[in-house]
LUMGUVO-335137 format. One record per residue: residue in three letters; z, y, x of N, C-alpha, C in turn. Coordinates in steps of 0.1 Angstrom, whole numbers, plus 5000, padded with zeros to 4 digits. Layout:
BEGIN
AlaZYXZYXZYX;...
END
This chain:
BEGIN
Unk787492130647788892120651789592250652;Unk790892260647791392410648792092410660;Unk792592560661793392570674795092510672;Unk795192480685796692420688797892540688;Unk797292690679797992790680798592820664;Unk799292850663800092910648799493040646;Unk798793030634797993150627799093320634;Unk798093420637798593500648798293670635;Unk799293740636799193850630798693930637;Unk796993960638796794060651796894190649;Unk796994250635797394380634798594400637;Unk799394300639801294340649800994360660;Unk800194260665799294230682799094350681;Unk797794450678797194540681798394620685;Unk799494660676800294780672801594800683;Unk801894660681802994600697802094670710;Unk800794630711800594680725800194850725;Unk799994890710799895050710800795120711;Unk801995050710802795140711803795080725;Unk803395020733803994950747802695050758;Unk801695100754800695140763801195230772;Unk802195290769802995430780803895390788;Unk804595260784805895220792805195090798;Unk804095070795804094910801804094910819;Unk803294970822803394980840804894970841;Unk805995060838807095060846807594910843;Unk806794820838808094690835807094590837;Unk805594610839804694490841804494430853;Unk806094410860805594370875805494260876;Unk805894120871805394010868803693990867;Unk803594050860801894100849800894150864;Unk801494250870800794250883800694140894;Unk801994090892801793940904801093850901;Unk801093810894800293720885798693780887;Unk798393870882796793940887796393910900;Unk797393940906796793930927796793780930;Unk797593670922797093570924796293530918;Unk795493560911794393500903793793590913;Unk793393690915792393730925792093670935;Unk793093660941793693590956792693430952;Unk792593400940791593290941789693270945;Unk789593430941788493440941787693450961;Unk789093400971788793420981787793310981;Unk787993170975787793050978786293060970;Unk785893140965784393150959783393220961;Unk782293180968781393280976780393320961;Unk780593420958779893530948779793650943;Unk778693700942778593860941778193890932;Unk779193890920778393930905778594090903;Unk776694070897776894230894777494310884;Unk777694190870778994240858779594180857;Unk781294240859782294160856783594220843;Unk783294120835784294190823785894120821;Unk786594230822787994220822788694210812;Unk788594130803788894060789790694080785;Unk791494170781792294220778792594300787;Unk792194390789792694460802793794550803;Unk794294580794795594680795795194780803;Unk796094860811796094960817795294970831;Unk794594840828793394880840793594800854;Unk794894760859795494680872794194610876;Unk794394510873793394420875791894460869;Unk791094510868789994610866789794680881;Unk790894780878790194850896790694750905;Unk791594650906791694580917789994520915;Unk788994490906787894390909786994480912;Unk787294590906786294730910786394780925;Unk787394700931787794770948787094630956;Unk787394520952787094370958785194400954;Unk784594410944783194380940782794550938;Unk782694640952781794800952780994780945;Unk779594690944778794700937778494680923;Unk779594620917779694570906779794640895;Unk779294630883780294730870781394600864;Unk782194690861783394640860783794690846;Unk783894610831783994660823785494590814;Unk786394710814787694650808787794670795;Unk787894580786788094530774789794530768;Unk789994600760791294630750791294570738;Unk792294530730792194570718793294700712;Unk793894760720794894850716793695010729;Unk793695050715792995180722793895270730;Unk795295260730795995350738796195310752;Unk795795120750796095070767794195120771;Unk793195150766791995210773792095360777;Unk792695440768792895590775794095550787;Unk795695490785795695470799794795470809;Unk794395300809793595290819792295400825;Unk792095470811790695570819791595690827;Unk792495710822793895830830794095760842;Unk794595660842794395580856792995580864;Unk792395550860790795490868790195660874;Unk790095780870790295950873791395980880;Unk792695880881793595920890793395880904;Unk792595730910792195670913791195760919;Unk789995810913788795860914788795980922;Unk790496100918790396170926791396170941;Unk791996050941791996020958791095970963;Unk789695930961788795920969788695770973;Unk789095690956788995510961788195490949;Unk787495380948785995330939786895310923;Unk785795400913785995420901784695380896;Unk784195280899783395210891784195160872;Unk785095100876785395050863784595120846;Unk784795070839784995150827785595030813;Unk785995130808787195060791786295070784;Unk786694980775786295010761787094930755;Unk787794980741788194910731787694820720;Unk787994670725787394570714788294450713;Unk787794330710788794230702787894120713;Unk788994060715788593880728787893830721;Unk788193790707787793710698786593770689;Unk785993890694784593920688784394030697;Unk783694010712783494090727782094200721;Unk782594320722781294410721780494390736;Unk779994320737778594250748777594190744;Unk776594210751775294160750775594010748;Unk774593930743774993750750774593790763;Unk774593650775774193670788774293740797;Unk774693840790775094010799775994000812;Unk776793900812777893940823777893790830;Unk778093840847778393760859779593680853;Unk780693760852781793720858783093740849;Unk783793680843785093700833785993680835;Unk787193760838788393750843789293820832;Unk790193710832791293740817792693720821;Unk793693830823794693800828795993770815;Unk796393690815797493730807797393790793;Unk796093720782796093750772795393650763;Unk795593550766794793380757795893380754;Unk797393390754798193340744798293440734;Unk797893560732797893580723796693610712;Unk796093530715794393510709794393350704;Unk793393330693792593190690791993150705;Unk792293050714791493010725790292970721;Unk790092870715788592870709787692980705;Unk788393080699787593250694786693270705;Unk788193290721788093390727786593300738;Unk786793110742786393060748785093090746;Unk784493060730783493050727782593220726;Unk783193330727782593460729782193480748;Unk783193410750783293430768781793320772;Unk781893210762780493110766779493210762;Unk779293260756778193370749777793460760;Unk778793510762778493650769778093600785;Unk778793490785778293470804776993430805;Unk776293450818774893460822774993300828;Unk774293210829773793070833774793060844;Unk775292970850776292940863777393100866;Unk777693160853778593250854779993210854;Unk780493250861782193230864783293280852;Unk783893180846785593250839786693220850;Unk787693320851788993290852789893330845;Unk790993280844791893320838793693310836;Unk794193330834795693350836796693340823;Unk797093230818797793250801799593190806;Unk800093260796801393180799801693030787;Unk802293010790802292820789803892810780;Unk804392670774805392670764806392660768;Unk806392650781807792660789808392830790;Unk807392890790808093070790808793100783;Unk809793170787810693170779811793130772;Unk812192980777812492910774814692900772;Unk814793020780815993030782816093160762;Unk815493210765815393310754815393190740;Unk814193130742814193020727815492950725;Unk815692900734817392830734818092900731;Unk818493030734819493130731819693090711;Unk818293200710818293200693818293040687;Unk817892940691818192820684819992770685;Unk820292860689821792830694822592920678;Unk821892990674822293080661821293050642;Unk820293040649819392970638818392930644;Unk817292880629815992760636814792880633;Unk814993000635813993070627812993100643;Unk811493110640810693130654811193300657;Unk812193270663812193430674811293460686;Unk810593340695809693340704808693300703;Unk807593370704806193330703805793240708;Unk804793110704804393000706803492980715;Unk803392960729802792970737801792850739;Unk800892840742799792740743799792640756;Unk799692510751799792450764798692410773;Unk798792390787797992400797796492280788;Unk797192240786796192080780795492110771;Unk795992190762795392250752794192350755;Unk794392430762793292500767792792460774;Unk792392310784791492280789790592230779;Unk791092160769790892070756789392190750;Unk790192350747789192450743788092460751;Unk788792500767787092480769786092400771;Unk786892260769785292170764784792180758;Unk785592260743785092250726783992360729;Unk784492450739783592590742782092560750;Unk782392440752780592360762780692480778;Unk781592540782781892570796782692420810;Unk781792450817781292320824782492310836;Unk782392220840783492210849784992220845;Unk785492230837786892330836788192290841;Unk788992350847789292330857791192370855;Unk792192330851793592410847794692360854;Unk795892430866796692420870797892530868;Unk799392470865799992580864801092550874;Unk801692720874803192720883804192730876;Unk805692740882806992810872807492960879;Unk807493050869807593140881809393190872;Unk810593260879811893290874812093420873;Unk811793490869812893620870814393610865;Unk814893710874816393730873817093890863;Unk817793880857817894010853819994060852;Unk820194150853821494200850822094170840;Unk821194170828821594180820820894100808;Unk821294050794820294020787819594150780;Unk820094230779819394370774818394390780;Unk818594350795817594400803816094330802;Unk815994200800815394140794814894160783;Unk815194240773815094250757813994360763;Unk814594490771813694610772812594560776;Unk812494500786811194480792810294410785;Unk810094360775809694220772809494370759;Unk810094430756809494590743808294630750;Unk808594700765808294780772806594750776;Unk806194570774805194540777804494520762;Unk805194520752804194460740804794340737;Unk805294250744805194110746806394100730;Unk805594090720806394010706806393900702;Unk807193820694806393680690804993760681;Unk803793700678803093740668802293650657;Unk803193580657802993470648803693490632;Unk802393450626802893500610804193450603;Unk804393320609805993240603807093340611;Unk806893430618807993480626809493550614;Unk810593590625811293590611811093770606;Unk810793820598810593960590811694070594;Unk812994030590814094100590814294160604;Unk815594230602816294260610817794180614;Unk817794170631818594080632820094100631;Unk820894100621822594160622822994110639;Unk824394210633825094240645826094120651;Unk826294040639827193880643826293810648;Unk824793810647823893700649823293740660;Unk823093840664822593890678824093880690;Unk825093960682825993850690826393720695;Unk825993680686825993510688824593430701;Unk823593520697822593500704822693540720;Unk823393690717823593730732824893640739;Unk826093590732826493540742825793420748;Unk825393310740824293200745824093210755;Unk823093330754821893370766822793390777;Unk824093450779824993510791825693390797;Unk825793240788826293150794825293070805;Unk823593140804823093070813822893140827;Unk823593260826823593270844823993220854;Unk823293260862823493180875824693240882;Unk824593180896825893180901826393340903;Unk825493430903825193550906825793650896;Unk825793550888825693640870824493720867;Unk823393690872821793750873821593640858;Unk820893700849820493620837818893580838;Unk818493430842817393380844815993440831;Unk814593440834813493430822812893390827;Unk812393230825811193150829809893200826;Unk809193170831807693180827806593090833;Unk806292990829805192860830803692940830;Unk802992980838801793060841800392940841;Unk800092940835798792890832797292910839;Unk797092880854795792910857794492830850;Unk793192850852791992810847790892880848;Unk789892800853787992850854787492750849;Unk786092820848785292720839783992790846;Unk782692700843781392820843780392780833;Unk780092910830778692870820777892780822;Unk777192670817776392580821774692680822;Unk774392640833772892640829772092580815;Unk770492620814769892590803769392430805;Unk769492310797769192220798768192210805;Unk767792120814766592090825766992210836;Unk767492280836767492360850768692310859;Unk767892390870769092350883770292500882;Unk771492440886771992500886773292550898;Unk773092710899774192730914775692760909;Unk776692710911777792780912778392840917;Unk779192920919779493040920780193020934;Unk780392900937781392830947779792800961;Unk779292800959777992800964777092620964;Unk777892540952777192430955776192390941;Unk775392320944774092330932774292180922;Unk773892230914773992060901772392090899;Unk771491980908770191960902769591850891;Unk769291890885768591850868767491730876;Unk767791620867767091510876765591520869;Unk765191660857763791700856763191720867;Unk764291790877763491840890762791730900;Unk762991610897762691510903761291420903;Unk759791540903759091480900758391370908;Unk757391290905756791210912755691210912;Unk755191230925753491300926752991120932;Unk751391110929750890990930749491050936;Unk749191040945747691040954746490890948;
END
């Protein structure tokens, strides 16, 4: 079964986030809230994994936040844009020399083919980067690489994001100006296909407000965030048709005249199953025992 995603150009992917890697902090404050609540989940789960890989990690946020939560841990952040891993290692030595835990470390690789051992890692935490990946690719490398009753979490935006922006340009043409976001159902669907057990998906609506629609345009440069789907439209967009587009967009402010951007946030975990016939602990501290364990002794 293929994915419920529209064939994805990842060499734009790569190049959008290579060249967003210097500006992204000043504009990823959504991108950070979103991290502290998916963290903020990990209150509810009694576990101490000793590897935890940070599966698009950008500039590192969420990395040293799990590198400050888990001292003992190695903490390894995963890119595919090599300019967001020298960030983050600029970051993680900026860190290092006030005197707070620099465990972490980067490396640049692809979700969808993880430079890791199989079994190698506790623990997977992915913020904000399954929509722009094959979910199946990325599910079935993350089943690989996790160790028996190992933990995913994760954070994707959903088909509601955006939604004020899609309307805009459908208000001028039908051409895909916004990237096709994956729906909640859809990725629980993946990680069945992925044989990760339990799987678990709830989402929120979260609003930002902006001054302006420009303002929106910058930020949304400033993080990477492109459509990256190959039907997208090639050209450049004239000056009547972007007009057209920006008034749209100006008719939906609010009373404030603040210009709304939705975003539908996608939570989800799952955990590696154990090996058939074994018992197995989760990470939440309760056990699934294998009714092999159930022998019957006869005197």
């Amino acid at each position: 079964m293929t994915d419920p995603v529209t064939i994805l150009d990842k060499r734009g992917m790569r190049a959008a986030f290579q060249r967003a890697a210097w500006s992204y902090d000043s504009a990823a404050v959504l991108q950070r809230e979103i991290a502290n609540r998916l963290i903020e989940r990990l209150d509810l789960i009694r576990y101490q994994p000793g590897c935890i890989l940070d599966v698009g990690s950008g500039t590192g946020y969420c990395t040293r936040a799990l590198a400050r939560r888990y001292p003992r841990a190695r903490v390894i952040g995963v890119d595919i844009a090599p300019a967001m891993t020298r960030v983050a290692a600029r970051q993680g030595r900026r860190f290092a020399w006030a005197g707070r835990n620099a465990r972490e470390r980067y490396v640049c690789g692809d979700a969808e083919a993880l430079p890791v051992a199989p079994g190698s890692v506790d623990m997977v935490i992915s913020n904000l980067t399954l929509q722009w990946c094959s979910p199946d690719a990325v599910f079935a490398e993350i089943a690989r690489v996790l160790r028996p009753g190992g933990l995913l979490m994760f954070t994707s935006f959903g088909p509601d994001t955006l939604r004020e922006l899609r309307t805009a340009w459908l208000s001028v043409d039908d051409a895909p100006h916004v990237h096709d976001f994956i729906d909640m159902h859809d990725l629980g669907d993946a990680l069945v296909r992925a044989r990760l057990a339990e799987p678990v998906v709830d989402m929120e609506r979260i609003v930002l407000t902006y001054s302006s629609v420009l303002d929106v345009l910058r930020d949304l440069k400033a993080i990477g965030a492109h459509n990256v789907t190959r039907n997208r439209h090639p050209g450049l967009t004239g000056k009547r048709h972007f007009a057209g587009f920006r008034g749209a967009y100006e008719k939906m402010a609010g009373a404030d005249g603040r210009i709304p951007a939705s975003f539908e946030v996608v939570y989800g975990h799952a955990w590696a199953p154990a090996p058939a016939g074994d018992n197995q602990r989760h990470p939440d501290g309760s056990v699934t025992v294998a009714l092999t364990s159930f022998g019957r002794s006869r005197r």
